[in-house]
C-alpha positions, 0 to 999 in steps of 0.5 A: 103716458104722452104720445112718444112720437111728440117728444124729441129726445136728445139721442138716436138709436143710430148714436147708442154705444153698449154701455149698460147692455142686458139690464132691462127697462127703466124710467127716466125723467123728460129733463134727462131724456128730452131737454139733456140735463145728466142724471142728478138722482138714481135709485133702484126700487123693486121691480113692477114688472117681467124686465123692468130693473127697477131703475129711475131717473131723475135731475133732482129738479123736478117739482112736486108738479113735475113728478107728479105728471106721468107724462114726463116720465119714459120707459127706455132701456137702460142702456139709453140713459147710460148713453145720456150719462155714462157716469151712472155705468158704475153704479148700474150693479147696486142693488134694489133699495139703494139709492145714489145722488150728485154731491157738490162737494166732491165734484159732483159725483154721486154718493150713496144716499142712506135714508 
């Protein structure tokens, strides 16, 4: 992974509310966390490793490119994203395999999507 000191993310430790406190580590796309688009894609996976809650982040922009370097991707605990989009708080309790995204059609809220 890149050097995180070279990024400058769009949040504080200093500015962090307890939103989603306890829920371990997640991954989280530079888009979300550096350049400040909300979360437009969120699914849980089966965890990797001891405190990793299996959560990942996305826009729903990235490119094939883009996902494929690991340098644009985080750690970060996911009280963090939750900060940087609070509408994802309720849907931090679903289990592994599920997966949510914004849909245009009903104002952008998330959905669940079935594979």
């Amino acid at each position: 992974m890149s050097n995180n000191s070279a990024k400058k993310y769009r949040f504080s430790a200093e500015t962090l509310k307890p939103l989603a406190v306890g829920l371990g580590s997640c991954f989280a796309s530079d888009m979300i966390t550096v350049d400040g688009f909300k979360v437009g894609f969120l699914y849980r996976q089966q965890p990797e490793f001891e405190g990793d809650s299996g959560w990942r982040f996305l826009t729903g922009f990235e490119s094939d490119e883009y996902l494929a370097d690991v340098s644009r991707f985080n750690r970060f605990d996911v009280n963090v994203i939750a900060n940087c989009d609070p509408e994802i708080v309720p849907l931090l309790s679903s289990p592994v395999d599920t997966a949510f995204g914004r849909d245009p059609s009903v104002d952008n809220r998330f959905v669940r999507i079935e594979d």
